[in-house]
C-alpha positions as CSV (number, residue, x, y, z in Angstrom):
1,X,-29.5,-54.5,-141.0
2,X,-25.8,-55.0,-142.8
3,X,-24.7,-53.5,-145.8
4,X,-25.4,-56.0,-148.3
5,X,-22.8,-56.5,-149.9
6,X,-20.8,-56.3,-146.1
7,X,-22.7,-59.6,-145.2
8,X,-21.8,-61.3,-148.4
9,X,-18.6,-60.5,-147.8
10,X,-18.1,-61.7,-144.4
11,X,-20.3,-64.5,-145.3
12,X,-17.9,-65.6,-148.2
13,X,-14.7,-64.8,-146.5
14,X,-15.5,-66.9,-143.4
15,X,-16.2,-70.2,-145.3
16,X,-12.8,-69.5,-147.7
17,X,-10.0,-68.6,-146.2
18,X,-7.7,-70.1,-149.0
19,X,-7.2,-71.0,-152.6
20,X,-7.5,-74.2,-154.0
21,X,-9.8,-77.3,-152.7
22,X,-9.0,-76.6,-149.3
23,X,-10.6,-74.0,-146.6
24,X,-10.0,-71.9,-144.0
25,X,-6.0,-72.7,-144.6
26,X,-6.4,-76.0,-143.1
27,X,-5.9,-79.2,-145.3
28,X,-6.1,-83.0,-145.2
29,X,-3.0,-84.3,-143.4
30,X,-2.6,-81.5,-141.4
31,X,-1.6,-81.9,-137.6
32,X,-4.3,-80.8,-135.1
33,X,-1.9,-78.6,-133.6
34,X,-2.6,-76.4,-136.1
35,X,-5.9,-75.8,-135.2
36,X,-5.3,-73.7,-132.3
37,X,-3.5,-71.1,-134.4
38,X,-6.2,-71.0,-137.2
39,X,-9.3,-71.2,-135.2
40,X,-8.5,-70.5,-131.8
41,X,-8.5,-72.4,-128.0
42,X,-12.9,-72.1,-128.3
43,X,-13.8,-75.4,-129.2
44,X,-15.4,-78.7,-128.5
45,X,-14.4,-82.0,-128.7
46,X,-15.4,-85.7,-128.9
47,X,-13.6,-88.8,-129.4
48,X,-14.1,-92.1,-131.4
49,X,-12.6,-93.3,-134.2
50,X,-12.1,-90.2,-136.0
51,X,-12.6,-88.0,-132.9
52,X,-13.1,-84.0,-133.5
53,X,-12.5,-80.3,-132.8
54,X,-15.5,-78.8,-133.4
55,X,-16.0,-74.6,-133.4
56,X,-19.2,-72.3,-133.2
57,X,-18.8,-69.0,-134.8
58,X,-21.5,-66.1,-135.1
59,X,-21.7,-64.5,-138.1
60,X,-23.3,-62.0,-140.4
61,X,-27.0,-60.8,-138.9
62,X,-27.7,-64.3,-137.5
63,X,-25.9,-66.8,-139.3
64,X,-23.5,-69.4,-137.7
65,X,-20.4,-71.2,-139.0
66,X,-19.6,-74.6,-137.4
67,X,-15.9,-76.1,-138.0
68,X,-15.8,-80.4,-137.2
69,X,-12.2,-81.3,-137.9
70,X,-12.3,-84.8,-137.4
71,X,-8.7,-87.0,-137.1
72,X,-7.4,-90.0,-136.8
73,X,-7.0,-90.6,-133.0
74,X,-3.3,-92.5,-133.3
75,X,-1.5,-89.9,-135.9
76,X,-3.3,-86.9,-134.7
77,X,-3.6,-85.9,-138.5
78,X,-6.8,-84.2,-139.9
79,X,-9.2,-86.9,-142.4
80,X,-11.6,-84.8,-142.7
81,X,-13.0,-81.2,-142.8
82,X,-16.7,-79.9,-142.3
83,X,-18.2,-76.7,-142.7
84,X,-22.1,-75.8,-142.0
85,X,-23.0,-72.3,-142.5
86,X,-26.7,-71.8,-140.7
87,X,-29.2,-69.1,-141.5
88,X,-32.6,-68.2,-139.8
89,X,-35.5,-67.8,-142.7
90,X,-37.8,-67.0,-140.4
91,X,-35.8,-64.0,-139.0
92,X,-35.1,-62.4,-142.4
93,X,-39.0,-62.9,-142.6
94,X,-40.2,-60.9,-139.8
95,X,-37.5,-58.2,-140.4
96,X,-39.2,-57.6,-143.5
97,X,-42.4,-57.0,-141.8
98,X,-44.0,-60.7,-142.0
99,X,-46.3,-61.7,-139.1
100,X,-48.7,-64.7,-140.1
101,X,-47.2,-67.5,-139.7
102,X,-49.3,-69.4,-142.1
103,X,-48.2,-67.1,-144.3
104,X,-44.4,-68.1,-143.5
105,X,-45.3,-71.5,-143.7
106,X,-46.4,-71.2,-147.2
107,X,-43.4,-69.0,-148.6
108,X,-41.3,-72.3,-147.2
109,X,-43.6,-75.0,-148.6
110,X,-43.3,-73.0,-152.2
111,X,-39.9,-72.2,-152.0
112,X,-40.3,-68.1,-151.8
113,X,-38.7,-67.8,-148.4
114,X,-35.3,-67.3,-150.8
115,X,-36.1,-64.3,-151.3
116,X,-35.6,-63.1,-147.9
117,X,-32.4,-65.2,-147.8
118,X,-30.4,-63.1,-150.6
119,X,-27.0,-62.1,-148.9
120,X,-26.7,-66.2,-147.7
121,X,-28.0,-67.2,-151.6
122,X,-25.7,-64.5,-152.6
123,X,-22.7,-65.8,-150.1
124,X,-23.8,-70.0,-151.4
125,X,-23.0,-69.0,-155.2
126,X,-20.0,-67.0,-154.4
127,X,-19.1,-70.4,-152.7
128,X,-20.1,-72.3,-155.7
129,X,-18.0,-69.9,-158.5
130,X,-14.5,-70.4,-156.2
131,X,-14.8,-73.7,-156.3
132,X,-15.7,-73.8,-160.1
133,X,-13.0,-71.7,-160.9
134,X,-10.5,-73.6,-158.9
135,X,-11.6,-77.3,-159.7
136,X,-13.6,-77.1,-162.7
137,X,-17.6,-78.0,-163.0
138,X,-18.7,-79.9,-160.5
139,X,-21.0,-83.5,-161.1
140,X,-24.3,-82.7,-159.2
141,X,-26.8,-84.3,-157.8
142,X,-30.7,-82.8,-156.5
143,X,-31.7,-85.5,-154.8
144,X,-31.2,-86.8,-151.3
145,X,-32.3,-89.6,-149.1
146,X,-33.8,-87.1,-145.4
147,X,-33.8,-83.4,-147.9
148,X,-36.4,-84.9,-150.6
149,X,-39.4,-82.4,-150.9
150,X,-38.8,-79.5,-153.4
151,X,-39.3,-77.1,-151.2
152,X,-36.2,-78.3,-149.3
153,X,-34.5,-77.3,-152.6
154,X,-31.5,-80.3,-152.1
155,X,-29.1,-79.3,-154.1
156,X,-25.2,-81.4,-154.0
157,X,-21.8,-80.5,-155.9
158,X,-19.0,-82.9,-156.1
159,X,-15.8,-82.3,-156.8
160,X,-12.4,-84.8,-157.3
161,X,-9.3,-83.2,-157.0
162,X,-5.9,-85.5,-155.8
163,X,-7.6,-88.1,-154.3
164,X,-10.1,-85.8,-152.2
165,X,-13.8,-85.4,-152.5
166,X,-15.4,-82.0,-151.7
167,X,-18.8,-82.2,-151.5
168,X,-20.9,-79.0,-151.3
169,X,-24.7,-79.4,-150.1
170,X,-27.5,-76.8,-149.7
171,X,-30.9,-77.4,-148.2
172,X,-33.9,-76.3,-146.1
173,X,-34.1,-78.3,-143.2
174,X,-37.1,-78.2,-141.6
175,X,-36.9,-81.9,-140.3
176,X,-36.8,-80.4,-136.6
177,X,-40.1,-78.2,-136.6
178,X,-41.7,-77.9,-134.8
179,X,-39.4,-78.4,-132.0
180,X,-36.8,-76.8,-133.8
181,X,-35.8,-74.0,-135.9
182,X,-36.0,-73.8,-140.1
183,X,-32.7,-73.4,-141.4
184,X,-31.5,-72.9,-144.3
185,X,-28.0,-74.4,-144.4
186,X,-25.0,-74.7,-147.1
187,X,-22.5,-77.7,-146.3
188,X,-18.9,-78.4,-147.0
189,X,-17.5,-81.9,-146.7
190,X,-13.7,-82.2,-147.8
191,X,-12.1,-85.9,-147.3
């Protein structure tokens, strides 16, 4: 496994690329051209009325970063930005020796898989103190309409800033098991 405080870094340094209320140095207005310099040719897109880039990147031990960067279709200017970083509890888990899967299934249900999760919890509140530090305190919400149980542990943080609204938002999602993965999963909205 990483160096601690390696992944934390690389974590936190992935998501915030910039000062200020905007990440990865790309901001609201921006052309699309610009994309390709910043993030690369790798991407996927998809059209509509605010059509997208969107990027995949692997991080950390098993974490993922996807980029949406979603414009309007006539100006070719970015409206939005979207940022999910995407860790594996149950990985973390079984590194640390876990095997019963009941057992797994009551650390999530009584929110003690967090403390396999430390670097990404570690990475989230790094996120958290930039964005404190550069916009102030944030009004926050815990509850949410699909992330409602406590052990999803639904935490939001707004932020106003020049017309824009950064929203951060941290959960459990579980919603896909058991077809799908748990994830645990911090989300940044800027529009």
């Amino acid at each position: 496994m990483k160096n601690t405080k390696v992944l934390e870094n690389e974590l936190f340094t992935s998501i915030i690329c910039s000062d200020g209320i905007d990440f990865r140095g790309v901001k609201i207005g921006d052309s699309i051209d610009v994309l390709p310099t910043i993030e690369g040719l790798d991407f996927e897109t998809r059209g509509g009325a605010l059509p997208n880039y969107k990027y995949f990147i692997e991080l950390g031990t098993i974490e993922e970063l996807t980029l949406v960067y979603l414009y309007d279709a006539e100006t070719k200017l970015i409206q939005q930005l979207e940022l999910t970083l995407k860790t594996y509890p149950k990985f973390y888990w079984e590194e640390a020796g876990g095997t019963d899967e009941m057992e797994f299934f009551t650390k999530i249900k009584s929110n003690a898989i967090d403390t396999y999760l430390s670097e990404f919890t570690h990475c989230e509140n790094l996120v958290i103190a930039h964005f404190e530090n550069q916009l102030g305190n944030p009004e926050s919400t815990s509850n949410h309409a699909v992330f409602k149980h406590d052990h999803q542990a639904f935490k939001s943080f707004n932020w106003m800033l020049e017309g824009k609204r950064l929203t951060l938002m941290s959960y459990l999602d579980d919603t896909k098991y058991p077809q799908g993965a748990i994830t645990r999963e911090l989300k940044l909205i800027l529009r």
